[in-house]
N, C-alpha and C positions, 0 to 999 in steps of 0.2 A: 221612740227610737232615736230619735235627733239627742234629746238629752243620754240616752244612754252612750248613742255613738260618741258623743258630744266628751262626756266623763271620760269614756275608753283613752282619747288619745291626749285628751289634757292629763291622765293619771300616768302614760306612757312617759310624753314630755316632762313631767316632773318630773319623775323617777328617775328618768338619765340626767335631770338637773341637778337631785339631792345626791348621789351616787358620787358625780362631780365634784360638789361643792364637795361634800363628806371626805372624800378620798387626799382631795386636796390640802386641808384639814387633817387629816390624822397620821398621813405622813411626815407634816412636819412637826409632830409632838415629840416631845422630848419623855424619856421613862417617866420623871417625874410627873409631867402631867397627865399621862396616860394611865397612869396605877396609883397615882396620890403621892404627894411630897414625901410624908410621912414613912411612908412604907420603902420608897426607894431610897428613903436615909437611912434604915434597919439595915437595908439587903447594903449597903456601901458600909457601914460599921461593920457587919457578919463580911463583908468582903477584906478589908482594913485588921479587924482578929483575929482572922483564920487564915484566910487565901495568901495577905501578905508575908504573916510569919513561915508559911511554908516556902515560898518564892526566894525568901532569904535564907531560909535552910540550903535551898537547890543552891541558892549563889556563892553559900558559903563553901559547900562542897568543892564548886566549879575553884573557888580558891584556895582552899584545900589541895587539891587534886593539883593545881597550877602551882602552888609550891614543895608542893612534894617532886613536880619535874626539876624543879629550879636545884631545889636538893642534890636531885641526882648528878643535875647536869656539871655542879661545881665537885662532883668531887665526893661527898659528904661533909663539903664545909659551907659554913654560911656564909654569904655574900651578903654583907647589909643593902651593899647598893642593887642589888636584885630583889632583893625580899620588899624593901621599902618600894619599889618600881611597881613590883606586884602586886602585891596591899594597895598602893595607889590607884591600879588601873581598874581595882574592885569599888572602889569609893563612889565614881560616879554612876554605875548600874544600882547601888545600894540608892542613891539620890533617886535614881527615874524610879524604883520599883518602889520607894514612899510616896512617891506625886504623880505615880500610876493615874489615878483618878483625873487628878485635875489635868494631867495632859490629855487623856479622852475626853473631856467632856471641852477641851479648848478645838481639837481636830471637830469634833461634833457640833459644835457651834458655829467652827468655818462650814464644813460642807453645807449643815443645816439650813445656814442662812443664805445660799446661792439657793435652795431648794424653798426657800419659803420664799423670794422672789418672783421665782417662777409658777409657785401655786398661786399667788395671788392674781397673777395676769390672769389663769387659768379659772380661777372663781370667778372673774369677769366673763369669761367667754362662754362660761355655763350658764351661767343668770342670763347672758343675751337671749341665748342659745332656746331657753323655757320659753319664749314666747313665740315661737315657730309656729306652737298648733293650731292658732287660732286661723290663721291662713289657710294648713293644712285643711282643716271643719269647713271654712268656707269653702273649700274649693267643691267640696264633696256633701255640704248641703242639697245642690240638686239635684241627687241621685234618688234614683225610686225607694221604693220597700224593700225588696228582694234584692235589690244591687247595695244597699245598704246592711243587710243581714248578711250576706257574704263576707261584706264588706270587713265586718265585724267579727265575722266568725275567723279572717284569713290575720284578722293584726293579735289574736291569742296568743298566737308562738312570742310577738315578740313584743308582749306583756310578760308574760312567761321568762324570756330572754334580762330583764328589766329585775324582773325579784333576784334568779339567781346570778345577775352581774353585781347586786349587793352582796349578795353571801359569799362570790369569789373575792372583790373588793376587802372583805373584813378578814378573812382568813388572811389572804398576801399580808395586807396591811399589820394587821398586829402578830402575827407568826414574824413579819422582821423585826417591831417591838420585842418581840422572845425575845430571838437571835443577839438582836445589842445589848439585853441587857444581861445575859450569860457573856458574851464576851466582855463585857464592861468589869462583870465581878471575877472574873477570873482571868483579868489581863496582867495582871501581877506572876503569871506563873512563865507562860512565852516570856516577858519582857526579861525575867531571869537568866535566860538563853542566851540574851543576844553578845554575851561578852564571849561566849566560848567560843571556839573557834567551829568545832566539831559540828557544835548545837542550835548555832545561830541564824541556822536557816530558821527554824522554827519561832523565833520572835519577828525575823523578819516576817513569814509569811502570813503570822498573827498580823501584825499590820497591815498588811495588802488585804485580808479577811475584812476584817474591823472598817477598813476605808471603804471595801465594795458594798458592804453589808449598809452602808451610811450613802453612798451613791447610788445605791438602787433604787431611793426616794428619786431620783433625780433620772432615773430611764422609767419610772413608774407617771412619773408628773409628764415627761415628752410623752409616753403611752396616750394620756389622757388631753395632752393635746391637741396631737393628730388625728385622735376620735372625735373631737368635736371640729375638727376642722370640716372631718369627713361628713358625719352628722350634718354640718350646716348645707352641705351638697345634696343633699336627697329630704331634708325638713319641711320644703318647700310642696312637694312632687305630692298629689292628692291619688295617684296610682300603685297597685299592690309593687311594684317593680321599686319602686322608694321605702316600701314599707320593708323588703323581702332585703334590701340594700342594707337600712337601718340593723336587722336580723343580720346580715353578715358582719356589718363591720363592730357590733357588739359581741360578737362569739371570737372577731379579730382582735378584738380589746383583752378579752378574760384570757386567749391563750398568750399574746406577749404579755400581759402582766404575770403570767407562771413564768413567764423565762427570761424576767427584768434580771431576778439572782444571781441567775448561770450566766446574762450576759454583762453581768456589772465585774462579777468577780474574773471573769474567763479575759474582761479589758486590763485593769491589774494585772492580770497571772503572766500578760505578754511582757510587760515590766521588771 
């Protein structure tokens, strides 16, 4: 019974350790590492062939459409120094929507790197963190048989709590992998927008998307902070009341990391 009890909460304690370290870890991967170099230099060529020339379609239009007012407004005659003004102010949107890429992947490297900062402290606090149980097993070596089979039968929830706080973890985590890398290849189309006057809200709000979508590594990683702050508060405690704790504040984990998104993008949107 000791060994099994023994296993039980050393496999517990891991589990919130590797959960940690992991999460820590995969938020701050970039597409490329997370789906292979190779394959997210396809998806940025098929972004670059397709997405770009149609972006420029949209822009041409937008300048099209802007000299056709200018048309009107002289009259039916040409203004060189209006046409050349116009033609001008398209020039540098045609510049952003060829080095689309490279300016996301510059914003993405700043936020990233405030975000890998912070994970790294946070992979420390986990590793500490794993060594809690042996304490806990001490404390609760000299309990009987049957206070022991309780004992055991009452920490199942929150082994249980432990498997699916990985399978919540993986989901958040690379469901916002999706997320960036759909808007990564089809940022070329908003960023088309932002010259018109009409339409420009929507490159704007593309941006404030894209930045929260990139920040919510960073209300995901403070998530997993304060969980182990919490954790280290009741790791101690050889009573069901620490264990039933543990059980809360991991079901308090998995529901703020559903709603890191909504409160990453909802900070932005006041902006």
């Amino acid at each position: 019974m000791n060994d099994i009890l023994r296993d039980s909460i050393a496999n517990i304690f891991s589990g919130i350790s590797k959960n940690l370290v992991d999460i820590t870890h995969q938020v701050t991967m970039s597409p490329s590492e997370a789906f292979g170099a190779s394959f997210w230099t396809t998806l940025l060529n098929l972004g670059t062939t397709i997405v770009m020339p149609f972006a420029i379609a949209i822009l041409s239009y937008f300048m099209a459409a802007e000299l056709y007012q200018v048309y009107c407004k002289a009259n039916g005659e040409m203004d060189l120094q209006l046409v050349s003004t116009t033609v001008f102010k398209f020039i540098l949107p045609f510049l952003l929507i060829n080095r689309t890429y490279d300016l996301l992947k510059i914003l993405f490297i700043q936020i990233n790197g405030v975000i890998v900062q912070i994970g790294d402290k946070v992979g420390l606090a986990a590793q500490n963190g794993s060594d809690e149980y042996v304490t806990w097993y001490n404390q609760i070596s000299g309990m009987s048989f049957l206070d022991k089979m309780a004992y055991l039968l009452q920490l199942l929830p929150l082994a249980f709590i432990m498997k699916g706080m990985g399978v919540v973890i993986m989901v958040i985590v690379y469901g916002r992998l999706f997320e960036i890398m759909l808007y990564w290849i089809f940022a070329p189309i908003p960023f088309a927008t932002l010259i018109h006057s009409e339409f420009s809200q929507i490159g704007k709000n593309f941006i404030k998307l894209f930045a929260a979508v990139l920040l919510q590594g960073g209300f995901i990683i403070l998530c997993v902070v304060l969980y182990t702050q919490l954790i280290q508060t009741v790791a101690i405690k050889a009573d069901m009341e620490g264990a039933w704790q543990m059980i809360g504040y991991s079901l308090l984990l998995i529901f703020m990391l559903t709603k890191t998104g909504t409160m990453s993008k909802k900070l932005l949107a006041t902006y």
